[in-house]
Structure formats: C-alpha cells, structure tokens
VOGU-3710 file (C-alpha; in Angstrom, 3 decimals, decimal comma):
1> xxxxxxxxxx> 0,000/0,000/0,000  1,272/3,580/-0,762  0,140/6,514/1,207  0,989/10,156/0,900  -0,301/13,129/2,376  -0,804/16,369/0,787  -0,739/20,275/2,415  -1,084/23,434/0,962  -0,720/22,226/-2,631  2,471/20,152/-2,347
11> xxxxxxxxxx> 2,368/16,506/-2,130  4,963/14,547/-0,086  4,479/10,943/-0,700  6,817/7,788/0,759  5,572/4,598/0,777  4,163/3,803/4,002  3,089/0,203/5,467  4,071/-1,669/2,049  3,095/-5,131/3,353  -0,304/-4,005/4,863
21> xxxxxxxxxx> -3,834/-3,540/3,080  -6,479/-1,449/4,305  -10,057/-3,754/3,737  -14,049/-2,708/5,092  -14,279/-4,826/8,533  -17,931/-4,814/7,952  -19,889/-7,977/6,730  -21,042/-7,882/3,030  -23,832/-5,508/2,261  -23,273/-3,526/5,336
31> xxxxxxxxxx> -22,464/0,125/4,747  -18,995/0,662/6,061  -19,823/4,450/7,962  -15,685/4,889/8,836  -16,037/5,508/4,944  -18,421/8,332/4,585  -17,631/11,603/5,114  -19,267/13,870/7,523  -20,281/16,937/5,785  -19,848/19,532/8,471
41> xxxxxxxxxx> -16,213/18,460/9,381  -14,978/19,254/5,735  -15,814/22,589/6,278  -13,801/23,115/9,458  -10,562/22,216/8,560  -10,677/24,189/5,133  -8,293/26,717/6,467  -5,788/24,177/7,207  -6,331/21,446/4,448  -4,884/17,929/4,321
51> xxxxxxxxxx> -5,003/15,153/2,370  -4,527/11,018/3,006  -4,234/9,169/-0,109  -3,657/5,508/-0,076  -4,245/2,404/-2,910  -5,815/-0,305/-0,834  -4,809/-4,045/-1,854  -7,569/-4,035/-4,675  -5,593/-1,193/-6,457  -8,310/1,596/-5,682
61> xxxxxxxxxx> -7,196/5,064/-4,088  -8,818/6,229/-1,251  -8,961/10,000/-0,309  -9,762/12,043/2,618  -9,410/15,134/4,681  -7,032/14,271/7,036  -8,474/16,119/9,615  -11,941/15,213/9,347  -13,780/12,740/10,818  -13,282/10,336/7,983
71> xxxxxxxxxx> -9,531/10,751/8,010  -9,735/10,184/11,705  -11,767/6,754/10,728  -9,304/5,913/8,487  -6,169/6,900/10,010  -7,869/4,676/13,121  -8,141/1,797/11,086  -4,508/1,786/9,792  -3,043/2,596/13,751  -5,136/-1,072/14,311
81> xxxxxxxxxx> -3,608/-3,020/11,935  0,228/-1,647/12,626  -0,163/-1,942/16,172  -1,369/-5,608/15,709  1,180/-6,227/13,439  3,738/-4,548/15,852  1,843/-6,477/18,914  2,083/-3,514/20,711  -1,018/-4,218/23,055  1,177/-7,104/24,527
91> xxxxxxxxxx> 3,285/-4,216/26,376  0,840/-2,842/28,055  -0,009/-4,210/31,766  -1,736/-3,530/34,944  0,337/-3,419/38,335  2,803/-5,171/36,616  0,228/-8,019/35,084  -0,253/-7,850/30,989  -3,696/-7,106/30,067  -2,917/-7,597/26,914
101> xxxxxxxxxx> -5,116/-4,628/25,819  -4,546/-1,232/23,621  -4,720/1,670/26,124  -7,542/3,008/24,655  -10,041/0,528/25,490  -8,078/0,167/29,204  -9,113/3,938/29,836  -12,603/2,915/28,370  -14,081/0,350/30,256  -12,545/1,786/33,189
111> xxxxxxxxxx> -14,915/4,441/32,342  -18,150/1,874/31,849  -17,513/0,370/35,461  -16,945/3,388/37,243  -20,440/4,614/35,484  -22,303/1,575/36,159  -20,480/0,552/39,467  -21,417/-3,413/38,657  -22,333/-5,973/41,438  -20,493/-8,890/39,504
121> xxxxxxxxxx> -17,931/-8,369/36,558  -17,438/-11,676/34,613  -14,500/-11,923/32,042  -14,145/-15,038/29,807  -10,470/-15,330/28,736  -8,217/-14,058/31,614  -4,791/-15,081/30,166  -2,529/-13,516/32,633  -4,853/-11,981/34,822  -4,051/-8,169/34,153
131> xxxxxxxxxx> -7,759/-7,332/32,947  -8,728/-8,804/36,072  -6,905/-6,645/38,018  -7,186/-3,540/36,620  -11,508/-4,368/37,246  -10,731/-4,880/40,949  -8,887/-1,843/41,581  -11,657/-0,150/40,106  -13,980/-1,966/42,744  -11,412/-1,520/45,261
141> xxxxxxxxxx> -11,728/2,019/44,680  -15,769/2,119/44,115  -15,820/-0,115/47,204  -17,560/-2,374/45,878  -18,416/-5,542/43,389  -16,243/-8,885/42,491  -15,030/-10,355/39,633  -15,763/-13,625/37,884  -12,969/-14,835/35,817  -13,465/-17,679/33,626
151> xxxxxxxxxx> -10,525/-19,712/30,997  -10,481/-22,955/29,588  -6,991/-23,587/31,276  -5,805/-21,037/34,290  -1,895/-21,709/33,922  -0,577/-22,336/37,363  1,859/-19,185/37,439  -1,111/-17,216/36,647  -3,392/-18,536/39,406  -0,548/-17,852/41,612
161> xxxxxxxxxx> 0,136/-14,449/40,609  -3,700/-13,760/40,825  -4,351/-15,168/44,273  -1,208/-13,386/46,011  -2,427/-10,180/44,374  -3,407/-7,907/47,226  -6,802/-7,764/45,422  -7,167/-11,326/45,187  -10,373/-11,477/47,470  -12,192/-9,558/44,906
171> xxxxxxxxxx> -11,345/-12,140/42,414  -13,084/-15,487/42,223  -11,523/-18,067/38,783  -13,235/-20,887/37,221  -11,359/-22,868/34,740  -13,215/-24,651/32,030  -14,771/-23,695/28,538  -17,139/-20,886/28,690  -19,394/-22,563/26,566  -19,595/-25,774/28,849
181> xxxxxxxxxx> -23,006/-25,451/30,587  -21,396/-26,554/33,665  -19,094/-22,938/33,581  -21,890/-21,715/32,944  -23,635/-22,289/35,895  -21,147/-21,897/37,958  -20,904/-18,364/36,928  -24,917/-18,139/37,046  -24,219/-18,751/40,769  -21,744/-15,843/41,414
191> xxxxxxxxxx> -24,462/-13,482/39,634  -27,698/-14,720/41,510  -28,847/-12,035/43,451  -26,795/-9,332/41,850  -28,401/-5,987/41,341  -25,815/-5,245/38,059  -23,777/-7,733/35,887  -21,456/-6,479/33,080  -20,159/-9,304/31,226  -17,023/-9,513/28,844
201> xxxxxxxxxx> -15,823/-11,663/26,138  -12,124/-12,291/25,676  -11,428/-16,172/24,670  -11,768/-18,170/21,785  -12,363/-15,373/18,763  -14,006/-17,599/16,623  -17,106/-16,818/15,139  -19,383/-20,223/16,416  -17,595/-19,544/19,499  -18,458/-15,800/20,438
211> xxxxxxxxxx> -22,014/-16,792/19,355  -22,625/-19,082/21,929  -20,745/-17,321/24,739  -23,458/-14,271/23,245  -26,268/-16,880/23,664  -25,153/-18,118/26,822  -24,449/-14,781/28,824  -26,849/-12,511/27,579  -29,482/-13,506/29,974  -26,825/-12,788/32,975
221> xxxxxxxxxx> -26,426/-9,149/31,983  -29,088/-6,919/33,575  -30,706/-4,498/31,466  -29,089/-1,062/31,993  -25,969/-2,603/31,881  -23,728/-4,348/29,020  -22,499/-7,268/27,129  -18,833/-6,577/25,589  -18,019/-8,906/23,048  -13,889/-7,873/22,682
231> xxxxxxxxxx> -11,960/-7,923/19,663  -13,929/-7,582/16,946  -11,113/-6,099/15,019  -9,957/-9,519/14,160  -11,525/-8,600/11,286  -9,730/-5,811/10,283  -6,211/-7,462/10,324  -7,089/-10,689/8,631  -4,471/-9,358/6,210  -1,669/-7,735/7,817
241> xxxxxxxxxx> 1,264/-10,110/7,696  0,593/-11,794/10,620  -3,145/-12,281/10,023  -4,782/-14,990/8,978  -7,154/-14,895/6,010  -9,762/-16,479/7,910  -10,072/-13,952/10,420  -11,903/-12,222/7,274  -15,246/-14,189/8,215  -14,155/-15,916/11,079
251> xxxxxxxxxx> -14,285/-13,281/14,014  -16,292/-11,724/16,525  -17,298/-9,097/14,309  -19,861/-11,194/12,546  -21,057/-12,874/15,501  -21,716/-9,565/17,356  -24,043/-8,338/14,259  -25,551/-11,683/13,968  -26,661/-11,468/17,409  -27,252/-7,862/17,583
261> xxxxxxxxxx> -29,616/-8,407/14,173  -32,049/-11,072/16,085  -32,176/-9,629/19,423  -34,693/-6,251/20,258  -33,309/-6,134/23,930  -29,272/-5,293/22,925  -28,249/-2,280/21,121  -24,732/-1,301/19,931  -23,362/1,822/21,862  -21,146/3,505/20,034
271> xxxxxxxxxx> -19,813/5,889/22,759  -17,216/3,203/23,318  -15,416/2,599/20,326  -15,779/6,666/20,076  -11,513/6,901/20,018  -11,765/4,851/16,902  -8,487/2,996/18,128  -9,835/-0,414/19,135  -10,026/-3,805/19,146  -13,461/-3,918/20,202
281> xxxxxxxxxx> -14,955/-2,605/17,141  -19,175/-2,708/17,739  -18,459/-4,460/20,985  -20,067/-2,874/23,339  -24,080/-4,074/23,624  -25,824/-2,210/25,983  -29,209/-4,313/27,031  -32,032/-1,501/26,928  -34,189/-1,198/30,182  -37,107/-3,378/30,551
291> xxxxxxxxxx> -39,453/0,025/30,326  -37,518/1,094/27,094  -38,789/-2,504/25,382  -42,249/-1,963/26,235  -42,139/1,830/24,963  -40,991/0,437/21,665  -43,578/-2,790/21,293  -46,806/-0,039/22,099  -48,483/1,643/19,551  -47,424/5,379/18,421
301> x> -50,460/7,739/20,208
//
C-alpha cells in the first residue's frame, strides 16, 4: 500500500506500510460508515487542508481530509492493523500483570464500570490476569463488586500471581470452557442475586464460538448494563502479515451483528469505540431497560 499526504498544494508521498492492506471490517452488504464523510467536518478544517491518499490491496485510491472525521476513521483503522502487526497491546499491563489490551479501550471500560459501578464483573479469557486486576482496583476504589474470571486452562503461574495479588479477594476463577453449561452455571451462581452484571468476552475469537458465549451470557447481563463482546477487530487485520485470512469471516465481528440483528433487547453503543483505536470494534451491547422494550412494542399515540 502507498500513502501520501498532501498540504497546501504540495504533495509529499513515501511509501508507508508496504506489506499491509487497508479492507471494510464490515460484513457484506453492510455500509462501512468509517467511509463516509461527515459533511460539516470538511468545512472546518478548510483553512488548514490535508489530504490522506492511499491504494488499498484491490488497487483503488482512497482519499480524505485528514483532519476530518473520515480521516480520523481511516487513520484509526490503519493505527489497528500496525499496532497488531507490531503487537504492541502485549506491552501494556496492569500493576505489573499484561492485560494484553490497547490503552484506549483500558481507559474505556474503566470508564463503563466506574459509570455503572457493577455488582459482579465476569470476564471469559483471563490469560494472565491483568484485565482482572485492573476491574478490581476499580472496585477496590468504588468499594464495591467482584469479579468472575473464567478460561479454559488457568496456567498455574497465573493462578498464583492472581491469588497473592493484594486484590485477590475480589477475584473469584473458574477454569473450564465458557461454553460448557457446567461454567456456565457456575458463573450463574456468582451473579444470583446481583443488582448489576457487566459481562465480557475475551477467549476463543471464533465466530461459532463468540455466538454461543453471546447466547449463553446474555441472559446474565441486567438491562441497563452491558455485554462486551472484545476484539472484533480480528476482522480488520485478517491481512496484515501476521493475520490470517480467515479472520476475514471468522471473528467476533460477525457474531456480534448476527446477534445484535435477532435480538430487540441489545443495542450497539457507540460511545465506546468513540476513540476509533480499538479492538473492540461494535463491541459494546448495551441491554435496553425493561421500560424502554415496552415503549418500543406499544403503539405510536
């Protein structure tokens, strides 16, 4: 891919990111909104005009105005696929625990559980246990909730870390498949009775799998609160060097807009994939209010 950008007239193109393709990360016959451009935002940076050009992998140039919001989209979508490439989000950790996480979406759901101040927080896919940590600290700080973490196999230098964590006591683990009805309802348990759940979904990115762990948690997640299906931008990076072509129609992506398509009570809330850098891409499904279902299902007066 070749990208330039242009100021004041004078072009001042390199090649940038040669081995990496920019592609839509929507499913077929979806509108792709990162690639429309938002009218009002043109006009503003008139005075200061730039430019990104690039020839995506099918040979077709793509403009926009750098500083508008569709350059922002599309400038968001090529920071994605480097930093995957460059595996960046592996740096990053929590009291000295990887979350493996970009630093965006750290500083955002810190920001949905200090708003919703959840009874239970379950995570499926703990790794090393950072993401769990950096939800307790929140708690510790709220002074309140626990956290429910869930993996198919808890690797015994992680479940060590974990319990000698000062934190630990917020934490409870469960190791088997999150799909296995028996994890299932052993989470179930560590929910019953809670006022607010806020469920995530960070193991196997497979498309069958999300779906069921979609199916299977949904009903945990109280309405007012949310349903985060992570890394959705599997999807973008199926072609970046280390991607895997699969990843094309193989990701959470699809399964998140599978579900979202059948189900009235979960919406898509945009305000959380609002720094465009992310890997949770449409992730974040907010589960309306019982009183905002019935509201839609009555008749217009």
């Amino acid at each position: 891919m070749k990208a330039s950008v242009t100021k004041g007239g004078a072009s001042r193109g390199a090649p940038a990111y040669d081995r990496v393709r920019t592609t839509r990360f929507l499913l077929p016959g979806q509108t792709d909104h990162c690639l429309l451009a938002n009218a009002k935002s043109i006009g503003n940076v008139m005075r200061n005009s730039a430019k990104i050009s690039y020839t995506n992998g099918d040979g077709a140039e793509v403009n926009a105005e750098l500083y508008s919001d569709e350059g922002y989209a599309l400038m968001s979508k090529l920071w994605i696929k480097v930093t995957a490439q460059q595996r960046r989000q592996y740096e990053i950790s929590w009291l000295g625990v990887p979350t493996i996480q970009f630093p965006e979406d750290v500083v955002l759901l810190q920001e949905l559980i200090w708003r919703l101040r959840p009874d239970v927080i379950v995570e499926c896919g703990i790794a090393h246990g950072g993401s769990l940590l950096l939800y307790a600290t929140i708690c510790e700080v709220i002074g309140h909730g626990k956290i429910v973490g869930v993996d198919v196999e808890i690797r015994k230098y992680n479940r060590v870390a974990i319990q000698a964590h000062p934190l630990a006591d917020r934490i409870k683990l469960i190791e088997g498949s999150s799909i296995d009805p028996d994890t299932v309802a052993q989470v179930e348990a560590h929910c019953r009775g809670a006022g607010r759940v806020l469920v995530l979904l960070d193991s196997n990115h497979s498309r069958d799998h999300v779906a069921q762990e979609l199916e299977a948690y949904s009903r945990l997640v109280t309405p007012g609160s949310y349903l985060v299906a992570m890394d959705g931008a599997q999807a973008l990076v199926h072609d970046i060097p280390a991607g895997k072509p699969e990843w094309k129609n193989d990701n959470p992506l699809a399964a998140i807009h599978d579900f979202v398509g059948r189900r009235e009570d979960f919406e898509i809330d945009q305000h959380f994939n609002r720094l465009g850098a992310t890997s949770n891409i449409d992730g974040f499904l907010y589960r309306k209010p019982i009183q905002a279902l019935v509201g839609e299902l009555l008749p217009a007066s």
